[in-house]
Structures are given as C-alpha cells and as structure tokens.
C-alpha positions in Angstrom: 19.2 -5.3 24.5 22.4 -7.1 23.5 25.5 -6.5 22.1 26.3 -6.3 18.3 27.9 -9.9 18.3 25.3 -11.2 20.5 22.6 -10.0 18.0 24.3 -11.8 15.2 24.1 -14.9 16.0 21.1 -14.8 17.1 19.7 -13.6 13.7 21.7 -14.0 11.5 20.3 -18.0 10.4 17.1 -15.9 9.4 18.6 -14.0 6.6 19.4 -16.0 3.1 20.7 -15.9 0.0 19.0 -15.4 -3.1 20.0 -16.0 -7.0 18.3 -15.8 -10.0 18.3 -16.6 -13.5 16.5 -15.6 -16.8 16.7 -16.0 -20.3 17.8 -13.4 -22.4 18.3 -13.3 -25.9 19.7 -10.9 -28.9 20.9 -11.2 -32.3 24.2 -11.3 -31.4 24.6 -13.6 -28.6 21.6 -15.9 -29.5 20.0 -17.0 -26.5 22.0 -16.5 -23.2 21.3 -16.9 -19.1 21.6 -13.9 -16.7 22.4 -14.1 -13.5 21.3 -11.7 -10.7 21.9 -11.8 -6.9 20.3 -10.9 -3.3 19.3 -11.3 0.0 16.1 -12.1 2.3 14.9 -12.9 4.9 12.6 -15.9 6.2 9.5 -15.1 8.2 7.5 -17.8 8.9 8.1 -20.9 9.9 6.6 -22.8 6.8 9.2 -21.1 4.8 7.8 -17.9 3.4 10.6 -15.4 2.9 10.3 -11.6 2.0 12.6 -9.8 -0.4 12.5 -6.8 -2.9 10.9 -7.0 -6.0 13.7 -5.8 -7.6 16.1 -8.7 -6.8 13.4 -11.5 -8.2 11.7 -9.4 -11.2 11.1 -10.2 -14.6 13.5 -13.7 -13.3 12.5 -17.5 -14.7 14.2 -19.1 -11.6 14.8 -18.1 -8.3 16.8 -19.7 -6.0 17.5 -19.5 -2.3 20.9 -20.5 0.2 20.2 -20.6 3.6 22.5 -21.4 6.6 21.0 -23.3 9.8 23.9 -23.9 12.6 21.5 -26.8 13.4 23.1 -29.8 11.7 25.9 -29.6 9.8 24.2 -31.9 7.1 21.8 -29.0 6.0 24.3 -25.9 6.5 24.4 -24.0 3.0 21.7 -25.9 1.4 19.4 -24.5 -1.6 15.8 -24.7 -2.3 14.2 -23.8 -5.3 12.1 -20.9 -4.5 8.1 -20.1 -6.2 7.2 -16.7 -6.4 4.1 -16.1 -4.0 3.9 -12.4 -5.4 5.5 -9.0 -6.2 4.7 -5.4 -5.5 6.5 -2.6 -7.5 5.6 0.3 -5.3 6.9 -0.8 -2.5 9.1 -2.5 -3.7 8.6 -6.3 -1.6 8.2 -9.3 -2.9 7.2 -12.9 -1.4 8.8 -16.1 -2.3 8.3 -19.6 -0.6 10.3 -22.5 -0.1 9.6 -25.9 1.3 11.9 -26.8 4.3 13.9 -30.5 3.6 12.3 -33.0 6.2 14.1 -32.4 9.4 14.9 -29.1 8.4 13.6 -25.6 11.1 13.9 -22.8 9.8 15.3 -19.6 11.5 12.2 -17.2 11.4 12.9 -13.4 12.2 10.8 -12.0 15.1 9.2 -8.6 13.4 9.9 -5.6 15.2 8.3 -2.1 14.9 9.6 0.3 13.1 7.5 2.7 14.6 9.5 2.8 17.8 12.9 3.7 16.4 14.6 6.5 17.0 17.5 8.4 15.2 20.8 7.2 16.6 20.0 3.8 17.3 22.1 1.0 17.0 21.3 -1.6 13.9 22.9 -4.2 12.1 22.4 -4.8 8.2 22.6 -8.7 7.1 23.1 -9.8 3.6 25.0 -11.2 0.4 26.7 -8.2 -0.9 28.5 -8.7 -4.1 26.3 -12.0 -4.4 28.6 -14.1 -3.0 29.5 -13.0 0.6 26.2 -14.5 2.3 25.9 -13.8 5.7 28.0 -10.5 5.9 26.7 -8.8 9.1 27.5 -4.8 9.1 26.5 -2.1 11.6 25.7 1.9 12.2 22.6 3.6 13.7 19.5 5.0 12.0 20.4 7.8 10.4 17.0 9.1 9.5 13.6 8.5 9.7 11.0 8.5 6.8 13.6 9.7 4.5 11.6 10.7 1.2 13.2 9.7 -1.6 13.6 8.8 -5.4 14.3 4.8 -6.5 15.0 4.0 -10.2 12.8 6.9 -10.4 10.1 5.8 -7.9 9.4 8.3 -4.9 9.7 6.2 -1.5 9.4 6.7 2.2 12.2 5.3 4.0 14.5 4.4 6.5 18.1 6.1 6.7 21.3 4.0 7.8 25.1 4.3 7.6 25.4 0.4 8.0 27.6 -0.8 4.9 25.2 -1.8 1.9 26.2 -2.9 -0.9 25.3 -4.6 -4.5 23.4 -8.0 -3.4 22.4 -6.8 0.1 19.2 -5.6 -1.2 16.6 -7.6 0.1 18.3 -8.7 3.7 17.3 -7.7 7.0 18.1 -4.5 9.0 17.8 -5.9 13.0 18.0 -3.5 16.1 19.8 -5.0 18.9 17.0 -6.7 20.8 17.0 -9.2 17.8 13.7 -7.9 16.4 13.8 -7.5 12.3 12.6 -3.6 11.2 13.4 -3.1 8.4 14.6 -4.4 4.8 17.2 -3.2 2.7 16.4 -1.6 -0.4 19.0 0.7 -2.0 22.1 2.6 -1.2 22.9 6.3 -2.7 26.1 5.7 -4.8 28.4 8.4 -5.9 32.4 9.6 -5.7 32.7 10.5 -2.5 29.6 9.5 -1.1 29.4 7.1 1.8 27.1 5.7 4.7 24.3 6.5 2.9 21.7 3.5 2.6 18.5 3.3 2.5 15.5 0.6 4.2 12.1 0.2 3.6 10.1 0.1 7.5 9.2 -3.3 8.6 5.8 -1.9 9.3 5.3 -0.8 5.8 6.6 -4.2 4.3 5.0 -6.2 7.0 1.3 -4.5 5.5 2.3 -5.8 2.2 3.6 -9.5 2.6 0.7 -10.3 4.2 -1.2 -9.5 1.6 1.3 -10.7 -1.1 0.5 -14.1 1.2 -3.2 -13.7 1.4 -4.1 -12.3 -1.9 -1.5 -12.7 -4.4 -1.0 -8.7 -4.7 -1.7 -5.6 -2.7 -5.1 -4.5 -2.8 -6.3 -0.9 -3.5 -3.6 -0.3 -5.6 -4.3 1.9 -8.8 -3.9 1.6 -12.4 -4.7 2.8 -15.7 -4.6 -0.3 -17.5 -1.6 0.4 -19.7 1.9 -0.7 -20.6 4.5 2.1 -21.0 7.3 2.5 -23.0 10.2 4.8 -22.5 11.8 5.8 -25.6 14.3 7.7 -27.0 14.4 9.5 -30.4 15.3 6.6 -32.4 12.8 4.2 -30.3 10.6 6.3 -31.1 11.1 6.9 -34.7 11.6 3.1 -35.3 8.7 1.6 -33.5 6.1 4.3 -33.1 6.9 6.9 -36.2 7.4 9.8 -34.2 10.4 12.2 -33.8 9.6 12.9 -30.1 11.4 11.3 -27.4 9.1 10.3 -24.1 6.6 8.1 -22.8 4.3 6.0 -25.0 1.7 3.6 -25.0 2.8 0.1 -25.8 -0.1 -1.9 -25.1 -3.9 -0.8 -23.7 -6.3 -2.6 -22.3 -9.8 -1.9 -24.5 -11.7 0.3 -22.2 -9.2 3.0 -22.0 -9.6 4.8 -25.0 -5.8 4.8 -25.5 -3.8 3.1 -28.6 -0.5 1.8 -29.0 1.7 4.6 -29.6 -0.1 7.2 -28.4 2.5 10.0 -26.6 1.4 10.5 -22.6 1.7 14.5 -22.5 -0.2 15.0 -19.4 -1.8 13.0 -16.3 -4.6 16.0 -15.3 -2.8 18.7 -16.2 0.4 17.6 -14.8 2.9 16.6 -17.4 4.6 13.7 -17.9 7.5 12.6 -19.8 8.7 9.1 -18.7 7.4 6.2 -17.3 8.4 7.0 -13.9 6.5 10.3 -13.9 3.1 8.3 -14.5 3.3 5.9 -12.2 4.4 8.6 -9.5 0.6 10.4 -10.8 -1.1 7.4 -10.7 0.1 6.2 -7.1 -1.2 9.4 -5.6 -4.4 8.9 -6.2 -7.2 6.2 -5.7 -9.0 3.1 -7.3 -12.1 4.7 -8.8 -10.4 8.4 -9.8 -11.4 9.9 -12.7 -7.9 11.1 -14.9 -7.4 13.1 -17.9 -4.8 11.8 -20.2 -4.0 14.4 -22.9 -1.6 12.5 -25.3 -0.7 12.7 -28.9 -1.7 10.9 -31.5 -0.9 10.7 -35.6 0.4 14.4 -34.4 -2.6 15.7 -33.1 -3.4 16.5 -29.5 -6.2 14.0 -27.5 -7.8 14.0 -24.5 -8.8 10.7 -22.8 -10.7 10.3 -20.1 -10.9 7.2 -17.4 -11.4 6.0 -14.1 -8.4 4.0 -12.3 -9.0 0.1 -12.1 -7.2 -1.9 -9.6 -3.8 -3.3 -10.3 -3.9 -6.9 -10.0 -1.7 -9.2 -11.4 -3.8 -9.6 -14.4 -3.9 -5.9 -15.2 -1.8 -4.0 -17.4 0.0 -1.2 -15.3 1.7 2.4 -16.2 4.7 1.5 -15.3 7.7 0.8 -18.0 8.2 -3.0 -19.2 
C-alpha cells in the first residue's frame, strides 16, 4: 500500500482526456459544432481505453489527450480515437487509439472491486470542467452497491466522497495499491449537497469491455426492437396527433406488431410512461421473454404481444433517441 502521492504518480499517465464533437443543426443557427468533454482510462497496451457511454454518444469525433512522463516530445499529445463499441446499460464504452511509434502507453493494472471495503482510501483521476486533465482528488468508499437512478436508468454502484465533477466522468477511481476499481460515472448534484459521487465497479465494467472488445456489444442483452420517443403535449400533438403526453413509438422493427405512434401504456401489466420506465422493464428480464405491450392506438386500447430479441448494434432498442 502506498501513500496518496505515491499512488498518483504511479497512475496517473493511465488516465486521459477525452473530447468530442458533433454536428448539430436548427433553423436558427444553421448547422453548428458541439463540444463535449471527459475522461478515461487506457487498459491495454495496444491502446484500447474504457470510458462511459455517455461522454462519447451520439458524437461524430472523438478525440483523446494523454500525458506520458516518458519523453518530453510526446507529453500532451492527441490521437484521434475510433469507437470499438458502446453499452447504454451500463453505461461503458470502448474506444481505441493507435500509439505514435516510440510511444508506451501507461496501462492501468485492474483491481477487484470485489475486495473493497467501506472506508477505504481511493483517489478519483480525471478532466473535470474539461479542461483540468489530470486532476487527482481523494476520499474513501463510501458505500458499496449503492442502487441508484442515472438520467433515469436504475444502476448498481459504487459510493465515494472523492471530488467529481463535470468532465470527470469516465476516469479512473484507484485504491492505494495502484490497482484501477472502478470508473466514474455520475455525481448527485444539489444545494447543499456534497461528497456524493458515484462509480461503476471495475468488475462490472471489466465484464463488459471485453466484450465491447470481442464482440462489438454485450451479449444477452434484451430488446424489443423499438425506438422510443418521449414527448410532451405539444410533441405529441404535432408529430403523433394525440393530446396525451408519454412514451411513443417512433420507429418499429416489422415483426413487433407495433406502429409509429402507438402510446406504450403498459410492459405486462406494469405501466409505463417514459422512455426510462421501458427500458428499466425490459432490462429485467431475458432474451427470449414473452411481453405484453398494451398501447394506444388511433384512441383505442391494443394489446401486442412479443418475445425479446437481442440488442445488437443493428437492432432498434426501447430506449429514447
């Protein structure tokens, strides 16, 4: 075990920083660039680097910042990143960069997260804001698998009072034997609320990346084989020519039975009345379930049902584009 300073510099090279960029456009503004900002951290030698999805979703480039004390000719340097692939429940997200010649990357030795206990020391390393890169904070573990609610997503986690902040998200939570176990996904944010962050278990993300790696997506996941639309009483009035705010069907694959603009009322017999509701149903049950969808349609009430398929990344999901 080593002390907190000793721990930074032996990790901190293994942690980068991470921007993106995608193209927007609106009647207003025409077409425009927006930037986003985070963290990761780097996990095999060959460059593959694990973030959350939520840092490099929905983004048209990606691109990564990464500080080696080796030479001073490659400190800071960025690679353009490709996207290996992206997981929504969890969460993660691998990327992949190709090391300059002469270049070593600083890989992070995976810990277990198994073994942690409450009260242990960590450090959290990141680019909060999205431009302090390499900002190394501390506290303990404040609680183990911590159940709770991400942009509207139910998640296991980790507990920590080490500062997070915007851009951190993404970066590496290390115990003090230099062994990554965790990364950072969110922080609770409110007046008068502090120390109160949140890390999903290197065990959990490990599981994933590897088959992010291997496969391109996590298998077993389920799906209906739907896009969703959350909309409010105008949304819904405007594109679907209903007066009822909630969740509804913008696009269907054929064999679901289910049509654009179709209202989801109930996932068998549990209702529903957002996005986040479905894909909360959906993700507690299996590939192969049968569901009953009871929606409404033209204002009558329908039932539908279907068996899950598996998400892959060619298959429509529940969740809200």
């Amino acid at each position: 075990q080593m002390t907190v300073a000793e721990t930074a510099a032996l990790v901190k090279d293994s942690v980068v920083e991470i921007t993106t960029e995608n193209v927007q456009s609106n009647a207003y503004l025409g077409q425009y660039v927006q930037s986003g900002a985070g963290s990761g951290v780097i996990i095999s030698a060959d460059g593959y680097i694990v973030t959350n999805n939520h840092v490099i979703e929905n983004t048209s480039k990606i691109t990564v910042r990464l500080t080696d004390n080796i030479t001073v000719t490659i400190n800071d340097k960025d690679y353009t990143a490709t996207l290996v692939g992206e997981d929504t429940t969890s969460d993660i997200a691998v990327i992949k960069i190709k090391p300059a010649d002469g270049v070593k990357l600083s890989v992070a030795v995976l810990g277990d997260s198994d073994k942690l206990v409450v009260g242990e020391s960590v450090l959290a390393i990141g680019n909060p804001l999205g431009e302090l890169g390499g900002t190394v904070t501390d506290g303990i573990v404040s609680a183990l698998d911590r159940e709770v609610s991400v942009e509207g997503k139910k998640m296991n986690l980790l507990q920590t009072n080490a500062a997070i902040n915007p851009g951190n998200s993404g970066g590496g939570l290390f115990n003090l034997y230099g062994e990554l176990v965790g990364i950072v996904n969110a922080k609770y944010s409110s007046t008068g609320v502090e120390g109160l962050g949140f890390v999903i278990p290197i065990n959990k993300a490990k599981s994933v990346a590897e088959q992010l790696i291997e496969y391109g997506y996590v298998r077993g996941r389920p799906a209906i084989g739907i896009t969703v639309i959350d909309a409010d009483m105008y949304t819904a009035w405007r594109y679907y020519g209903s007066a009822q705010p909630g969740a509804y069907v913008e696009k269907a694959d054929d064999s679901t039975g289910l049509q654009r603009g179709d209202r989801i009322i109930s996932i068998n017999d549990t209702e529903v009345s957002s996005s986040s509701d479905i894909t909360n149903c959906i993700n507690s049950l299996a590939v192969g379930d049968n569901v009953k969808l009871v929606v409404m349609r033209h204002g009558k009430t329908v039932e539908v049902n279907l068996a899950l398929k598996e998400k892959t990344p060619g298959t429509s999901s529940s969740e809200s584009n």
